[in-house]
C-alpha positions, 0 to 999 in steps of 0.5 A: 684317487689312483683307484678310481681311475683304474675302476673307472678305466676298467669301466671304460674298457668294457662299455667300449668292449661291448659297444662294438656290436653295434658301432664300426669305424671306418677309416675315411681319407681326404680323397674320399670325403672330398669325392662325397662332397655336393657338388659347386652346382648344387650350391650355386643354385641355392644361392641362385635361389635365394637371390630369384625367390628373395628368401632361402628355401625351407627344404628339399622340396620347396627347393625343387619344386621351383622349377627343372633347374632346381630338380636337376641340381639334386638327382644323384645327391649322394645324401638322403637326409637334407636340411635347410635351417634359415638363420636370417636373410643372409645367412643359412645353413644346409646339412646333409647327413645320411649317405646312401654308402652308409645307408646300404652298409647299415642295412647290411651289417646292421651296425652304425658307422661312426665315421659316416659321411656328412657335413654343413654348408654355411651361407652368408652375406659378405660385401654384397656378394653370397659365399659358402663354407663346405665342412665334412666331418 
């Protein structure tokens, strides 16, 4: 039994060892993360679409193309892939995944960071009123 956990630690090691050619891991603080986060606006306008258009939007470009105060929201969003998943009519999430940082040091380096930024926002219905969870990882 001991030798299998030493073989398989031994294995481990060297997946780990090899893998480096392809994976990095920043270290990201508090500060950073919460400086990349969307910005309040943005999710105030998708809840302010929900509301107007009496449904969420299906994606990015359904989002903008209802008007300027839509497409405003979105220039310098930080993050080139977003998606909206409609849970039903009073609960959706948005994430965003994909930061133009990460993009440019992919292309650079042509390693993957395994720390990147991204994260989800959880819209939903509580007391009449709609309410977003913004989480980072």
């Amino acid at each position: 039994m001991k030798f299998l956990k030493v073989i398989f630690t031994f294995l481990l090691l060297v997946l780990i060892v090899s893998s480096c050619r392809y994976f990095f891991y920043t270290p990201r603080s508090k500060s950073n993360i919460h400086r990349e986060q969307p910005s309040l606006l943005l999710l105030e306008k998708i809840v302010e679409f929900r509301l107007e258009n009496l449904g969420w939007p299906t994606s990015k470009e359904d989002f903008m193309n209802k008007g300027i105060k839509y497409q405003k929201v979105f220039e310098g969003f930080p993050y080139n892939y977003t998606e909206f998943k409609r849970i039903d009519s009073n609960k959706m999430i948005f994430y965003f995944t994909d930061h133009i940082k990460d993009s440019d040091n992919y292309y650079e380096t042509g390693k993957i960071n395994l720390n990147s930024y991204n994260g989800r926002v959880t819209f939903y219905k509580d007391s009449n009123k709609f309410i977003w969870k913004l989480k980072m990882r």
